[in-house]
C-alpha positions as CSV (number, residue, x, y, z in Angstrom):
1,X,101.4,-29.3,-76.1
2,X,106.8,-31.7,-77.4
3,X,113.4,-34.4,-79.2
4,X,114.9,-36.1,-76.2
5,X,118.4,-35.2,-75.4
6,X,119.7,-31.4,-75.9
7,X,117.2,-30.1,-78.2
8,X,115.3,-27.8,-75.9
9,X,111.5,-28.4,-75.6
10,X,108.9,-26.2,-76.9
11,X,107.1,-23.4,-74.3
12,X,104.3,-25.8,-73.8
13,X,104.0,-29.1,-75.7
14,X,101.3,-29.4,-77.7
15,X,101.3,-32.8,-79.7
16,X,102.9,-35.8,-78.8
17,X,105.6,-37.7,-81.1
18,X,104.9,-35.3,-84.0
19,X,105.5,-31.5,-83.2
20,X,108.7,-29.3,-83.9
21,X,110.0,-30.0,-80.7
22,X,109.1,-32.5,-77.8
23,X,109.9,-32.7,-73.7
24,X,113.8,-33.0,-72.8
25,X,114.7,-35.4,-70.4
26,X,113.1,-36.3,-67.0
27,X,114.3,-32.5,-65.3
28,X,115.5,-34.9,-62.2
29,X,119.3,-33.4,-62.5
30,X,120.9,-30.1,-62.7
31,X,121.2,-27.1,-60.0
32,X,120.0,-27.7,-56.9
33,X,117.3,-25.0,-57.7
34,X,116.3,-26.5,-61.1
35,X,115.7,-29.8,-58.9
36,X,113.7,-28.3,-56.0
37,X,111.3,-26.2,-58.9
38,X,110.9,-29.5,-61.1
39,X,109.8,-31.1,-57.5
40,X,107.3,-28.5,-56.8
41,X,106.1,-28.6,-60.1
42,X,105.7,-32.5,-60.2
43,X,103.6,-32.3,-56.8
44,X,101.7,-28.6,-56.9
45,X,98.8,-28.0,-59.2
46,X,99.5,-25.1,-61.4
47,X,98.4,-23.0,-64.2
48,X,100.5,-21.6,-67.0
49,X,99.4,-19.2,-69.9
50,X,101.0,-17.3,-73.3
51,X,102.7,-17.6,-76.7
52,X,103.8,-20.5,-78.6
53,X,106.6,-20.9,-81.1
54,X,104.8,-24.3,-82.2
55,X,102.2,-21.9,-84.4
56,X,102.5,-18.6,-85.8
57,X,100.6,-16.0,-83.9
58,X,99.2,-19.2,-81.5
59,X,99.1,-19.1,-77.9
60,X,98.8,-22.1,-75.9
61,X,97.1,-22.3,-71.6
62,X,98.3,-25.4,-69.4
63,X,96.4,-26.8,-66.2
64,X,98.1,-29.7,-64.3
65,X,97.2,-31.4,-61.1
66,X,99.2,-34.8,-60.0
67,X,96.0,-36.4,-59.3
68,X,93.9,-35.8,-61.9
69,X,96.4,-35.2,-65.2
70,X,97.6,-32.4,-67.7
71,X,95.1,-30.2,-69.8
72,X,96.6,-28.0,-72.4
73,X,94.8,-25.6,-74.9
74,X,96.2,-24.2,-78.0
75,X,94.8,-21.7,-80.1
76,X,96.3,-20.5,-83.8
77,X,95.0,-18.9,-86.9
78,X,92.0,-21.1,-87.8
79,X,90.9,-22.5,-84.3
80,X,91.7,-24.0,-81.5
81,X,92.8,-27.8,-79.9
82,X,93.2,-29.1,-76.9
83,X,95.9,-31.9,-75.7
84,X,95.6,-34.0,-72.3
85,X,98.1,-36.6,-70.4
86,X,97.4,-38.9,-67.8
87,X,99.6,-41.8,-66.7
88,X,102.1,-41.8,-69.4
89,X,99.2,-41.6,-71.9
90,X,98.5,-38.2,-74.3
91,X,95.4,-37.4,-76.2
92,X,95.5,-34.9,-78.9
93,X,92.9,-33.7,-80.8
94,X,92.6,-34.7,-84.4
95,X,92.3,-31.2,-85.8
96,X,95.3,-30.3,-83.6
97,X,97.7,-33.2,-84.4
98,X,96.9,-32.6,-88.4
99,X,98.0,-28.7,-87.5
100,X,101.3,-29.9,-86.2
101,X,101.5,-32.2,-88.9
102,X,101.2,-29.5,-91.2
103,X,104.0,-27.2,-89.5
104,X,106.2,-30.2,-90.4
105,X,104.6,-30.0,-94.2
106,X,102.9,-33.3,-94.1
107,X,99.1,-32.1,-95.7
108,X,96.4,-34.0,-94.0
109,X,92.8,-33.2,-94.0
110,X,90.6,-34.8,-90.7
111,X,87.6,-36.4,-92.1
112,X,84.5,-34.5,-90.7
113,X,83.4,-37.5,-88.1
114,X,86.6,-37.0,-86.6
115,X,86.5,-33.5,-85.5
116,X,86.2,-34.6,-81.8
117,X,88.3,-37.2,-81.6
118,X,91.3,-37.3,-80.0
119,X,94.3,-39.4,-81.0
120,X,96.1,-41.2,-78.3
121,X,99.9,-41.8,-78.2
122,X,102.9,-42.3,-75.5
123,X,104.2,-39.3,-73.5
124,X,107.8,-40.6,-73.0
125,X,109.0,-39.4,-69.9
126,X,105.6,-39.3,-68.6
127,X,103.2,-36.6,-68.4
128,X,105.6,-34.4,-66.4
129,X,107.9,-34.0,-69.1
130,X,106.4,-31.6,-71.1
131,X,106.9,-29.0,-68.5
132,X,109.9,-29.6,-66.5
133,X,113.2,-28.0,-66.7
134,X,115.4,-30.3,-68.7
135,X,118.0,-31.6,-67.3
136,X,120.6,-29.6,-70.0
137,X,119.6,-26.5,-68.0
138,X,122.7,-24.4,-66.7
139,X,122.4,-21.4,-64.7
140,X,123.2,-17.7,-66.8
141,X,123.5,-15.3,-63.7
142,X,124.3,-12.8,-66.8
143,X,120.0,-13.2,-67.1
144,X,118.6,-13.0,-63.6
145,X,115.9,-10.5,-63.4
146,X,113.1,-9.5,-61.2
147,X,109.5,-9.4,-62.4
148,X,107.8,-6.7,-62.9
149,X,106.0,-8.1,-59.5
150,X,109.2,-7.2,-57.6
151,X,109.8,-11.2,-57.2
152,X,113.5,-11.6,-57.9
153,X,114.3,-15.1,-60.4
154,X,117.4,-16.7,-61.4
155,X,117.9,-17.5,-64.7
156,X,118.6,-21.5,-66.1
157,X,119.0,-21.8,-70.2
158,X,119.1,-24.3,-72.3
159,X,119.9,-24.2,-76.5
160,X,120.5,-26.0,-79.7
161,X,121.0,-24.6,-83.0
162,X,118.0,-21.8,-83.4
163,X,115.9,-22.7,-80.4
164,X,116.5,-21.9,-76.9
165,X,114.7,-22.0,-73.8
166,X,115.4,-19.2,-70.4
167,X,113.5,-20.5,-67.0
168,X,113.2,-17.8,-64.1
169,X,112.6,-19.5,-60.6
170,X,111.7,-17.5,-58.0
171,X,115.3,-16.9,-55.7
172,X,113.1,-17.5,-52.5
173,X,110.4,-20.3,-53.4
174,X,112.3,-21.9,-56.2
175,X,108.4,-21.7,-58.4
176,X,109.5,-21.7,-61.9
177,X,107.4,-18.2,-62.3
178,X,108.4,-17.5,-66.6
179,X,110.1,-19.5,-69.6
180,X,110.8,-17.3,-72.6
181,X,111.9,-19.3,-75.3
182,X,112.6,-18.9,-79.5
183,X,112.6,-21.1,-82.3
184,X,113.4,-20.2,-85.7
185,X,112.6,-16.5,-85.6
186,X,109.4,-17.4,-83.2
187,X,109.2,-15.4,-79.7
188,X,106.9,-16.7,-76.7
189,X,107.2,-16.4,-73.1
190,X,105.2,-18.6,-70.7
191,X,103.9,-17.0,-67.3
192,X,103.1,-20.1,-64.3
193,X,101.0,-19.3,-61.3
194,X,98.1,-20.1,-59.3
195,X,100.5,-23.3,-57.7
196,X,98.0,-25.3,-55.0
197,X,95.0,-24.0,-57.1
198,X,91.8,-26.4,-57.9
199,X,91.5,-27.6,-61.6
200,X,88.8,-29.8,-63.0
201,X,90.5,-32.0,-65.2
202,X,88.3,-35.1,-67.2
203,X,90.0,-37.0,-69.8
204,X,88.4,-37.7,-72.7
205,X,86.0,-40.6,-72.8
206,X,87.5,-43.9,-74.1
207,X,85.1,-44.0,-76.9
208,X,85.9,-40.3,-78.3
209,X,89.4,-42.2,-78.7
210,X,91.6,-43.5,-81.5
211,X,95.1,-44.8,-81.6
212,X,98.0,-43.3,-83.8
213,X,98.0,-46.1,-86.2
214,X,94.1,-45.4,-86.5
215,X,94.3,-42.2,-87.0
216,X,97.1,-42.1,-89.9
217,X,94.8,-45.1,-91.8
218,X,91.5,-43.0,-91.4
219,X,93.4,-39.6,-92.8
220,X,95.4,-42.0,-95.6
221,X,98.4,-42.1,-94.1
């Protein structure tokens, strides 16, 4: 799973608080379409599944259902982690959160007993935020396209510096369908479907938990 403000958000936030990038804004504003998809994607159950520019040669898969909370798996080089949200609340997984520590060149080994654990930590902006359109989103015409589907999207970007982020929303339904995003020399693009589908979604137990401040004294800091 994710810089308030301009900077664009990652593809699909992976770690909370510590990653490259983090969720931008609340998505309430913008064009009317922008605000009718980042309605839809508040109330609909969804899935959404590719690359990531968080981890070289990583791909990352997203569940989310407004009643039950925000699953997100990422796999890189090495393994794979998985993040949740519920209620303003995120829990990463330890090995995960020391991988996106690591991207921001802060070495930190998990201790073996904590291979399962997942670190808790705020998701400001709530849960939704790591996937809505950002507010700083402004329609591109010059990018509309139509998928390979035949559904015809409008395009919405978003940039600062090296990164940048392109929604398509379906013309007709307004269902953010693809996000194709860069950062630093990194490509991913981010296909959403299965909207109204049925996802089991548990949040980890209260006792396979820590807090930040736990986790940074148990891996020294």
């Amino acid at each position: 799973m994710a810089v308030h403000g301009s900077t664009p958000r990652r593809a699909l936030a992976v770690v909370a608080a510590v990653a490259a990038t983090a969720p931008t804004g609340c998505g309430a504003g913008g064009d009317p379409p922008v605000g009718k998809a980042n309605d839809l994607l508040r109330t609909t159950s969804f899935h959404s599944s590719g690359g990531t520019t968080a981890f070289a040669g990583g791909s990352q898969e997203l569940w989310w259902d407004p009643e039950q909370g925000l699953r997100t798996k990422a796999s890189r080089n090495g393994g794979s982690g998985e993040m949740y949200c519920e209620d303003g609340q995120t829990y990463t997984g330890a090995a995960l959160l020391a991988d996106a520590l690591g991207q921001k060149g802060q070495d930190v080994t998990v201790p073996a007993g904590m291979a399962d654990v997942f670190v808790r930590s705020g998701a400001p902006g709530g849960c939704e935020a790591y996937f809505l359109i950002p507010d700083a989103a402004e329609r591109t015409p010059a990018s509309d396209r139509t998928t390979a589907e035949g559904v015809r999207t409008e395009a919405f970007g978003v940039s600062a510096g090296t990164a940048s982020d392109t929604y398509y929303v379906d013309s007709d339904e307004s269902l953010l369908v693809e996000l194709v995003s860069s950062r630093e020399g990194r490509f991913s693009t981010t296909e959403y479907d299965s909207y109204g589908g049925t996802f089991p979604i548990s949040m980890p137990p209260d006792a396979g938990t820590v807090s930040m401040e736990e986790f940074r004294r148990r891996v020294g800091g």
